[in-house]
DRENPA-3360 file (N, C-alpha, C; in nm, 2 decimals, always signed):
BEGIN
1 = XXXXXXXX = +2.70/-0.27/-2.98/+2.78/-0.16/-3.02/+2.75/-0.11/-3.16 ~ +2.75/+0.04/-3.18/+2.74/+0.07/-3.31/+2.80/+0.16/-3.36 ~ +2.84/+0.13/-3.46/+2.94/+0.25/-3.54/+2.86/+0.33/-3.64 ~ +2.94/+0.49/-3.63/+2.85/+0.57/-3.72/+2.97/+0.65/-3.76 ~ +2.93/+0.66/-3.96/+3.01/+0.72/-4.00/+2.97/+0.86/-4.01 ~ +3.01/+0.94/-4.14/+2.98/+1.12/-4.08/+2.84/+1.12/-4.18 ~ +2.76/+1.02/-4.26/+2.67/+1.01/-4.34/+2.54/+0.93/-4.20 ~ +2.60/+0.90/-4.15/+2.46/+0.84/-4.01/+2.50/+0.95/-3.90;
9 = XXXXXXXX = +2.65/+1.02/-3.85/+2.58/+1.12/-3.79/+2.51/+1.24/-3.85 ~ +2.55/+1.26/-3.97/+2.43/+1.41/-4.05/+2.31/+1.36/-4.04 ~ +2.32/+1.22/-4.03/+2.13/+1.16/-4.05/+2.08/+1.20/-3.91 ~ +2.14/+1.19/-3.81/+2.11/+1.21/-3.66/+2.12/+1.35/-3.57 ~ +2.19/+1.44/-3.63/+2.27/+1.60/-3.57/+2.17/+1.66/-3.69 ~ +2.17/+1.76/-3.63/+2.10/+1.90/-3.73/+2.23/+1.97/-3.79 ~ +2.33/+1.95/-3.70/+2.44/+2.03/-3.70/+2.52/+2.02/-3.87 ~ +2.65/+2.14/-3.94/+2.66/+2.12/-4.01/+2.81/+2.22/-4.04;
17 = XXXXXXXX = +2.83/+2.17/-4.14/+3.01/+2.26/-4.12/+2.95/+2.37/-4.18 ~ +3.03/+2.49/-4.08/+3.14/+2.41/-3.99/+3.14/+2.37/-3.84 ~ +2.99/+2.37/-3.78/+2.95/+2.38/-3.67/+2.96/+2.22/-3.66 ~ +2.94/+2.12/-3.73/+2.96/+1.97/-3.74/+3.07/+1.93/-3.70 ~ +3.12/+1.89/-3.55/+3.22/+1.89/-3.44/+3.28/+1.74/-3.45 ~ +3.21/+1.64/-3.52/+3.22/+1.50/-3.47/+3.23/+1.40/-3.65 ~ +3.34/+1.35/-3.61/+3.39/+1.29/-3.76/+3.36/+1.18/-3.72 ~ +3.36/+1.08/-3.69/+3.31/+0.96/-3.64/+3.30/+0.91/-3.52;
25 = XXXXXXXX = +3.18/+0.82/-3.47/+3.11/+0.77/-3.33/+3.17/+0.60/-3.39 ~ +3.24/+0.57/-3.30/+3.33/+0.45/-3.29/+3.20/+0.34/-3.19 ~ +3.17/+0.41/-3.08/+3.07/+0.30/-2.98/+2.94/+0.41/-2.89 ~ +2.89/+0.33/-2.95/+2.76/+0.38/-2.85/+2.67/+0.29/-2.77 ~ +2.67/+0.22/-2.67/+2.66/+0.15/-2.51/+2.57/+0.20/-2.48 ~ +2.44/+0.15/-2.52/+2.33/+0.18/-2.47/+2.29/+0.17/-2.28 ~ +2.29/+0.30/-2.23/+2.27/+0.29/-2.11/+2.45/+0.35/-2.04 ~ +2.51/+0.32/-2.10/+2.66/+0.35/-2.07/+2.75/+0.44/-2.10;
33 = XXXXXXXX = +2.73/+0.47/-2.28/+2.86/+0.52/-2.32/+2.81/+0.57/-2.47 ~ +2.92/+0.69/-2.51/+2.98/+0.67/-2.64/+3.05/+0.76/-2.67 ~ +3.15/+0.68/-2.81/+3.26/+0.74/-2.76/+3.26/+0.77/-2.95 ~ +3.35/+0.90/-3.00/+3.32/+0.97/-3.10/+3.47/+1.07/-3.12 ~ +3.49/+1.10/-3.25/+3.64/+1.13/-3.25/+3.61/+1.32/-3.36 ~ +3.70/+1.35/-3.33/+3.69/+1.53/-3.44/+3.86/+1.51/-3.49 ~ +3.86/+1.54/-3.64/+4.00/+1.52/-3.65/+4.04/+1.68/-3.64 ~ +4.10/+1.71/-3.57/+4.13/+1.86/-3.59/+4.25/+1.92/-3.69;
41 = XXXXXXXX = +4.22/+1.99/-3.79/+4.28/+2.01/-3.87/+4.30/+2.18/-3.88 ~ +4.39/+2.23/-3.92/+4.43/+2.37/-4.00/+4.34/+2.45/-4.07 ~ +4.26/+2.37/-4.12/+4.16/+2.41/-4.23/+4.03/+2.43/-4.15 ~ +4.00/+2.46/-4.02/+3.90/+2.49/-3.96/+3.91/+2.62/-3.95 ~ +3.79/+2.70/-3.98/+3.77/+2.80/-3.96/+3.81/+2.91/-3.86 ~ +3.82/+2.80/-3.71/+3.79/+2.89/-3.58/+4.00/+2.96/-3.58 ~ +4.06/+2.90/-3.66/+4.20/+2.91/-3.64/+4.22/+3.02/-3.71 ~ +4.14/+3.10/-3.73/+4.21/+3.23/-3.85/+4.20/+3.30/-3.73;
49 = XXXXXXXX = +4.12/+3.33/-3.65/+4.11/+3.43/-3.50/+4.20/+3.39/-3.39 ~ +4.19/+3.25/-3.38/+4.19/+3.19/-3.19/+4.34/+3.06/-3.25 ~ +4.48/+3.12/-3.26/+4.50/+3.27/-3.27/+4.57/+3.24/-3.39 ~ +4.58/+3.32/-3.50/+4.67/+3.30/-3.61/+4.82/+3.25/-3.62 ~ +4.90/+3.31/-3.51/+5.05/+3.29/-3.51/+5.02/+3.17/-3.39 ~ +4.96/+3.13/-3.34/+4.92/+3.03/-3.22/+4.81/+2.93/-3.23 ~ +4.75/+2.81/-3.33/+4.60/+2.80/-3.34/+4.61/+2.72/-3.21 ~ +4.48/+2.74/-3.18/+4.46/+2.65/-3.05/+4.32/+2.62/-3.03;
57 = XXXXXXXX = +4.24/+2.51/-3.05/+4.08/+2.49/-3.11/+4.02/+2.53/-2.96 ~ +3.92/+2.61/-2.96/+3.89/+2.64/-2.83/+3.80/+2.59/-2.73 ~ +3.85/+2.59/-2.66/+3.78/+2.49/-2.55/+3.62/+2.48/-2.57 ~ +3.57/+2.60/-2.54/+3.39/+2.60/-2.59/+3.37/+2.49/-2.69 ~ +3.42/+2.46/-2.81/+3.44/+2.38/-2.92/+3.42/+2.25/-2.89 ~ +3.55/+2.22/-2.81/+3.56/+2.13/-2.72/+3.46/+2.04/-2.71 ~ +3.43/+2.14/-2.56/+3.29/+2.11/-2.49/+3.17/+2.08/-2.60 ~ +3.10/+2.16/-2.73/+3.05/+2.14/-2.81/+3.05/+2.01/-2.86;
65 = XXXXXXXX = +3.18/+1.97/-2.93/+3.20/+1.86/-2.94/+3.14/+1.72/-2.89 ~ +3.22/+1.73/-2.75/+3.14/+1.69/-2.63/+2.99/+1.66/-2.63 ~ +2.96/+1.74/-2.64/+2.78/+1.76/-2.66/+2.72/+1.71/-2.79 ~ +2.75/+1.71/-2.86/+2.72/+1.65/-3.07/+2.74/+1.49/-2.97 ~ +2.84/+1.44/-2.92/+2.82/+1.30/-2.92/+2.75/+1.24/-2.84 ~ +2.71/+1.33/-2.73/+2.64/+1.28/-2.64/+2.46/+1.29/-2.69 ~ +2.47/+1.44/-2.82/+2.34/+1.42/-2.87/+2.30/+1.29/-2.97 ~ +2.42/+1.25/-3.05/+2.37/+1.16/-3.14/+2.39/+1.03/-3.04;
73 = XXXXXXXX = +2.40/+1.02/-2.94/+2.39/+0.86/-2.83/+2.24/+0.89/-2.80 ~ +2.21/+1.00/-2.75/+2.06/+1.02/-2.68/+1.95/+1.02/-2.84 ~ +2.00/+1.09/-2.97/+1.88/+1.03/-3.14/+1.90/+0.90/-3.12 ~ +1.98/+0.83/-3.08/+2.05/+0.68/-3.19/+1.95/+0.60/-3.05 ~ +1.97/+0.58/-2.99/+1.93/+0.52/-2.83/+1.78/+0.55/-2.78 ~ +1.75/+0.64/-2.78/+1.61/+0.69/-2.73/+1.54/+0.73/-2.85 ~ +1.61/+0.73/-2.98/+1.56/+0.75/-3.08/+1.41/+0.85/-3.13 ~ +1.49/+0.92/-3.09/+1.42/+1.12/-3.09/+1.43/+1.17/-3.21;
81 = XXXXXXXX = +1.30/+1.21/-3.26/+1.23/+1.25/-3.39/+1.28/+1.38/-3.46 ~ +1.28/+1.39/-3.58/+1.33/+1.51/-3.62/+1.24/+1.61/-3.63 ~ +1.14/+1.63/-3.54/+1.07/+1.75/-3.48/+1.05/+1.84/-3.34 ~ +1.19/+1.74/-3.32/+1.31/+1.79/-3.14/+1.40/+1.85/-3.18 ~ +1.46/+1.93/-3.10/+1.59/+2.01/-3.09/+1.65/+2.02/-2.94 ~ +1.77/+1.98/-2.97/+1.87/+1.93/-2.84/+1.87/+2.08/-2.76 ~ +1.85/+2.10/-2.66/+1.92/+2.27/-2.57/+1.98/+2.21/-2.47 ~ +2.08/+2.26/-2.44/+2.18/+2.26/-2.31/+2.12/+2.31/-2.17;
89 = XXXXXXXX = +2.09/+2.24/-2.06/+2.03/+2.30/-1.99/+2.14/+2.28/-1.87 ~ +2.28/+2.26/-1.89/+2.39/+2.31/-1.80/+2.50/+2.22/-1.87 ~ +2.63/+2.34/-1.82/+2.75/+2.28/-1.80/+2.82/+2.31/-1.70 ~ +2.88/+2.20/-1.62/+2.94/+2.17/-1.45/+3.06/+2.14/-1.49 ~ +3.20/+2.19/-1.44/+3.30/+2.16/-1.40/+3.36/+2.12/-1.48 ~ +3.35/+2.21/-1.57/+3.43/+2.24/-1.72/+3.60/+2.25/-1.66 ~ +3.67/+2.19/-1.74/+3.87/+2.21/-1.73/+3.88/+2.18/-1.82 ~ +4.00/+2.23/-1.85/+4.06/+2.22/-1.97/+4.24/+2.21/-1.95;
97 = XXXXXXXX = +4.28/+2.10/-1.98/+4.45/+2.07/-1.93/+4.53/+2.10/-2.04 ~ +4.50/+2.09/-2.15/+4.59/+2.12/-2.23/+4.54/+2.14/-2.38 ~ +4.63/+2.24/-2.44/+4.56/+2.27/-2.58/+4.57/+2.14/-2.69 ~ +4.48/+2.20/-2.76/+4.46/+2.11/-2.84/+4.48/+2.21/-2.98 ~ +4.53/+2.15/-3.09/+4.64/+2.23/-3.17/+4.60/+2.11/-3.32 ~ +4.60/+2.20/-3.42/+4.61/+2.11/-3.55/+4.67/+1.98/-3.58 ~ +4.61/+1.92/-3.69/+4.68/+1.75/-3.63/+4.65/+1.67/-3.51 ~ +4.59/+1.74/-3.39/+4.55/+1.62/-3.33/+4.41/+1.58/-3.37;
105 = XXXXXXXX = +4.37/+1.42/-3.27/+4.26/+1.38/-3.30/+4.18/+1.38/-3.19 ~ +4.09/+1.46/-3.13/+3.99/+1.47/-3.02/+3.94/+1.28/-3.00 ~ +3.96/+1.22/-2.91/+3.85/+1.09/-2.88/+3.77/+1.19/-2.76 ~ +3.64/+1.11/-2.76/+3.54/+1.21/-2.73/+3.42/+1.11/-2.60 ~ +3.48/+1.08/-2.50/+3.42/+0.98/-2.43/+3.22/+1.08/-2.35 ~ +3.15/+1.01/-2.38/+3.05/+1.03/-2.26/+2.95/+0.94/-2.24 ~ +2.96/+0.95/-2.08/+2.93/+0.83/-2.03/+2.79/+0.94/-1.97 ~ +2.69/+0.82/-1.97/+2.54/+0.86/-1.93/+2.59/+0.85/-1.79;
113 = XXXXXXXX = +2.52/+0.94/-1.72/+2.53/+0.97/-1.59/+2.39/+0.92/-1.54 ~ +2.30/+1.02/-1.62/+2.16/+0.97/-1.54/+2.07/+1.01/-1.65 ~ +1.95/+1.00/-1.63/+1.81/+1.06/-1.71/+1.71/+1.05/-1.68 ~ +1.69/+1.19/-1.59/+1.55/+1.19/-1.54/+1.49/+1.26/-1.64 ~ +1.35/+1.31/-1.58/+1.24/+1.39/-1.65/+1.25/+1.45/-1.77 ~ +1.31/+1.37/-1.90/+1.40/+1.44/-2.00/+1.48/+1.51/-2.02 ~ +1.61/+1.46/-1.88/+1.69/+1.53/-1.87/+1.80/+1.52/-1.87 ~ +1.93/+1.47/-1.99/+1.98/+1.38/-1.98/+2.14/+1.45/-1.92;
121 = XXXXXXXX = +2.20/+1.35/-1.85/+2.32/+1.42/-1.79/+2.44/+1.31/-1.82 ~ +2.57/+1.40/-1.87/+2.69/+1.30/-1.90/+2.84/+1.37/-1.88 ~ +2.88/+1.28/-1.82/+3.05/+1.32/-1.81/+3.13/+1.28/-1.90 ~ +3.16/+1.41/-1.97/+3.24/+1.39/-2.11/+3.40/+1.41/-2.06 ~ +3.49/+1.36/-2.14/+3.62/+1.35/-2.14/+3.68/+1.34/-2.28 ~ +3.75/+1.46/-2.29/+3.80/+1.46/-2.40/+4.00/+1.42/-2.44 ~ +4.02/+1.34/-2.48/+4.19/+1.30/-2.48/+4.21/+1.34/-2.63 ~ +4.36/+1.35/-2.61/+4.48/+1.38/-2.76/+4.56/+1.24/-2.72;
129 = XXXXXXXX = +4.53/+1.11/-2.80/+4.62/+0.96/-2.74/+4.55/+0.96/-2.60 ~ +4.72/+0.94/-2.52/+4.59/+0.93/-2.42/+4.59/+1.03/-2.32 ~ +4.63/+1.15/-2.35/+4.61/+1.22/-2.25/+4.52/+1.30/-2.22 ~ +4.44/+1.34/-2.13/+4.34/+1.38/-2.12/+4.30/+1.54/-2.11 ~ +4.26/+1.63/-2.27/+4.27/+1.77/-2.23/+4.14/+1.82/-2.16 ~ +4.04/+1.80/-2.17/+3.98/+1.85/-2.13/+3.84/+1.74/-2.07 ~ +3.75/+1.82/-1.95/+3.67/+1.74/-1.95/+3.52/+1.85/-1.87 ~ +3.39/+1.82/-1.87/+3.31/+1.86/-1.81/+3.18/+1.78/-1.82;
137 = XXXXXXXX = +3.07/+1.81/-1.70/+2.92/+1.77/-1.71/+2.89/+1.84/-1.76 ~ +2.79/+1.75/-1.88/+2.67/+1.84/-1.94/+2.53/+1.76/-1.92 ~ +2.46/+1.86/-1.93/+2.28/+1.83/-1.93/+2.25/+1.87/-2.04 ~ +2.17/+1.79/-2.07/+2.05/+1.85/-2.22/+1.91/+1.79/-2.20 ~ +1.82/+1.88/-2.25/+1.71/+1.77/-2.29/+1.66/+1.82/-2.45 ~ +1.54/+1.78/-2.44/+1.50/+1.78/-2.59/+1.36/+1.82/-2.59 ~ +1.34/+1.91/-2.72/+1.20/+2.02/-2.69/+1.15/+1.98/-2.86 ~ +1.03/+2.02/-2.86/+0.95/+2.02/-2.99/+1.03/+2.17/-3.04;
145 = X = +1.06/+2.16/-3.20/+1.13/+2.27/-3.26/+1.01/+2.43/-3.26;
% end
């Protein structure tokens, strides 16, 4: 099991605030899992638009989110060079059950599905405690920059 604070995932993500979705990776299960948390707060950016008198982090984000953990499980694990760049090459059966609103804290589950021909696939689940707001499949693989 390994834990990564936001100083090992900047070492592993290209990503960066405010696009930097993932405050800490609690477990990463090689072959299985990992699971990664976003504290959501007021002070994000995306809440001045989506919506001022209503903030509500948006789902795409979400899903984003989602995807940052599943990329620093596939650097940390298969340990992919910093002359790759992660692309999305699908997302399946995206829902979203309930908002997710300032003050909560995203846990951010994805479980390895499969990985063929550089092609990695995971079923993310996203909860507030324990309820579960959102979830979808994503694919990615990884390309020379």
């Amino acid at each position: 099991m390994l834990v990564m604070n936001i100083q090992k995932i900047m070492e592993v993500l290209p990503h960066r605030y405010p696009f930097l979705l993932v405050d800490r990776i609690e477990e990463v299960e090689e072959g299985v899992k990992a699971i990664g948390y976003k504290n959501v707060t007021i002070n994000e950016p995306f809440f001045q638009g989506h919506f001022p008198d209503h903030p509500i982090m948006p789902g795409v984000l979400i899903v984003e989110a989602m995807a940052q953990v599943g990329g620093a499980y596939v650097t940390v694990v298969d340990e992919i060079n910093d002359d790759q760049v992660t692309y999305f090459v699908g997302i399946d059966k995206a829902r979203f059950r309930k908002p997710v609103v300032p003050g909560d804290q995203l846990r951010l589950e994805m479980e390895l599905v499969s990985r063929r021909r550089g092609i990695y696939q995971f079923r993310g689940k996203a909860y507030v405690e324990e309820t579960l707001v959102a979830e979808a499949e994503l694919k990615a693989t990884f390309a020379e920059k």
